[in-house]
N, C-alpha and C positions, 0 to 999 in steps of 0.2 A: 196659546194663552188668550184667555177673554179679557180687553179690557174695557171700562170703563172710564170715557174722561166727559168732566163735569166740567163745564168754563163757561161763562159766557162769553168770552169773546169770539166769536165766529170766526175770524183768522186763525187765532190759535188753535182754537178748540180744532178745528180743519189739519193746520198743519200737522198737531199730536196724532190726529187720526189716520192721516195718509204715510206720513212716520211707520207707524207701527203697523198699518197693512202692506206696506212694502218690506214689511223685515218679515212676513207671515203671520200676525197675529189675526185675532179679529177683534176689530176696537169699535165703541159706539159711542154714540155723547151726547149730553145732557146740556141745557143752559143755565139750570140754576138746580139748588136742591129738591126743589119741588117735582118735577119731571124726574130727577135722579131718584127719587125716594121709589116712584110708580117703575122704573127699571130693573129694579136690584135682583126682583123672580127670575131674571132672566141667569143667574149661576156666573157672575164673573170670578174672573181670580183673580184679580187687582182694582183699584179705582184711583183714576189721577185726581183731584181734586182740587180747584180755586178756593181762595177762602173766601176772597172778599168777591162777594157777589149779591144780585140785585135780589131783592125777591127773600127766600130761603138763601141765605148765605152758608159757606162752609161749615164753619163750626153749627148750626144750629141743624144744618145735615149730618154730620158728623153724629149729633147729640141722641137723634132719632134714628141713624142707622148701628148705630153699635147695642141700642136694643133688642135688636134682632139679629145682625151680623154682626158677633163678639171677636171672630175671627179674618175677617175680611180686610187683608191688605189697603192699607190707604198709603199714598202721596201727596205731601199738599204743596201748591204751587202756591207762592206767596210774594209778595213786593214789600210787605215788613221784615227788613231782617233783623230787629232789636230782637235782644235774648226774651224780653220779657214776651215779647207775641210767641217766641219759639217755644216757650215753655209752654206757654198757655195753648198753643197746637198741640202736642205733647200729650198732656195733658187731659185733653177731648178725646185721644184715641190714635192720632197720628204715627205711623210707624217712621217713616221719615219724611223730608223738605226739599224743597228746592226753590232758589230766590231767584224770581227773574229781575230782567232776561235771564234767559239759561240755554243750554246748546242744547242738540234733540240727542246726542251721543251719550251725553252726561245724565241726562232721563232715561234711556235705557238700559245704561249698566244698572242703574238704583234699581230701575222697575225689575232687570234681571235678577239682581241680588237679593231683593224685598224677596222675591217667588218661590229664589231657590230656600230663603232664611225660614220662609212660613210652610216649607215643603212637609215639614211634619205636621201644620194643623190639617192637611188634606190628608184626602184617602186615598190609600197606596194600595187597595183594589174594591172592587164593586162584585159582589156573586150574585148571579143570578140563572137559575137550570142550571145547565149544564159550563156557565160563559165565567169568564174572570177576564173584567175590563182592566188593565193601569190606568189610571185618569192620567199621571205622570207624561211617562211613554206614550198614550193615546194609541193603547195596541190592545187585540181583543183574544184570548186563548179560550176555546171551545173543545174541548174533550182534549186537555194536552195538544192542541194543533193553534197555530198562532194564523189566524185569518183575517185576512186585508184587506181593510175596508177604508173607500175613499175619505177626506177629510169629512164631508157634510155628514155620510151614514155614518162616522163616527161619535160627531157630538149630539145626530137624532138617537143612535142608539145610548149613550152617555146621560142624555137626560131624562129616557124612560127609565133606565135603568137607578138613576139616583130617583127616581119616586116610582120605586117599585110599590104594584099593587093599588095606584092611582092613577084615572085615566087621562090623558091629558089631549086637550082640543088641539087642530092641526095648527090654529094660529099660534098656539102656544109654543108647540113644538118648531113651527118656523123663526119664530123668535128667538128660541136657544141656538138652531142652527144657522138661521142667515142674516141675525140681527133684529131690534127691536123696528127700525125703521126700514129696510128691506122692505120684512113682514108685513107690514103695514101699508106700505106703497105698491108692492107688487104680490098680494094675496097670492097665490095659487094651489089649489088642494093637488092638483094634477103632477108638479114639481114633487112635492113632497110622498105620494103616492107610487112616483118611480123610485125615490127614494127607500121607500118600504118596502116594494117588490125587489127589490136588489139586496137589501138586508134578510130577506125572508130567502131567498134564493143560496145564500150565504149559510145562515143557520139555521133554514127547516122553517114551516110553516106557523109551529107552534109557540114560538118564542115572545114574535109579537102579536098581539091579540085587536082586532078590531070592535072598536065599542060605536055600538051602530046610533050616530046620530050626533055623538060625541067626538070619537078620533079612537085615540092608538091606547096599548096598555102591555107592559110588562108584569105580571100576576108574580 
């Protein structure tokens, strides 16, 4: 699971993220709505959210990403628990809450059950040639043959394949696999490069296409 957690507070924001990479996910974070708004390309399936925050606060994130993500799981962390804020979360878009303090146990079952709840707005396969991704299972079947592919080739092959027919730059593509900030702190075409030749080795030369100047492509 990809998530997204949005907090300013550097403590928190930290602990939520090491949380949830230590159970296997891959989480990234945001400090206010502003920087989270410029994230979202990046394809998560969940977003923890602060409300009250400096800058773009929650709800006013909230207000601008649900016109583009209609679908996209939120959490909101909150320190108001009157009904009346609850509603008015609600309300904005919020799927469910959690009022701190809170335990990190009690945020993962929610975030688990949120995932599995919106299991239907996702897509339960991806075609493309001869390939059928699960995004679910994160398993790839090419001709009837189920092929294993390590986590990273999976979410690079996961995100050409969700924009099939559009080419997308290596930074981009490092962003969907090793994070927005990774990506950006340790650039390397070369990484991602063995990463292709190992997927291309996998499923044949012709699958993914190299756009010369640009990056990668799924046609």
């Amino acid at each position: 699971m990809k998530i997204l957690v949005v907090e300013d507070n550097l403590k928190i924001r930290e602990n939520i993220i090491d949380f949830f990479k230590i159970q296997g996910h891959l989480a990234e974070g945001a400090e206010n709505g502003y920087e989270a708004l410029t994230m979202l390309h990046a394809m998560y399936d969940i977003v923890i959210l602060d409300i009250n925050m400096p800058k773009m606060n929650g709800k006013e994130f909230l207000e601008k990403m649900r016109t583009t993500e209609k679908n996209l799981p939120v959490i909101a962390l909150t320190s108001n628990s009157t009904i009346e804020n609850k509603a008015e979360i609600f309300e904005l878009g919020v799927d469910d809450y959690l009022t701190k303090p809170f335990d990190m146990r009690e945020l993962e079952m929610r975030v688990l059950a949120l995932y599995r709840r919106k299991g239907t707005t996702i897509e339960t396969e991806i075609r493309f040639a001869d390939c059928i991704l699960y995004p679910e299972k994160h398993t790839l079947i090419q001709n009837g043959k189920n092929i294993i592919l390590t986590s990273k080739e999976y979410l690079i092959l996961e995100f050409l394949a969700r924009h099939k027919g559009f080419p997308k730059t290596k930074l981009e593509i490092l962003e969907a696999a090793w994070g927005l900030r990774e990506a950006e702190l340790n650039f390397n075409s070369i990484t991602l490069e063995v990463h292709i030749s190992g997927l291309r080795k996998k499923l044949g030369k012709n699958i993914i296409e190299t756009v010369k100047g640009t990056g990668y492509l799924i046609a």
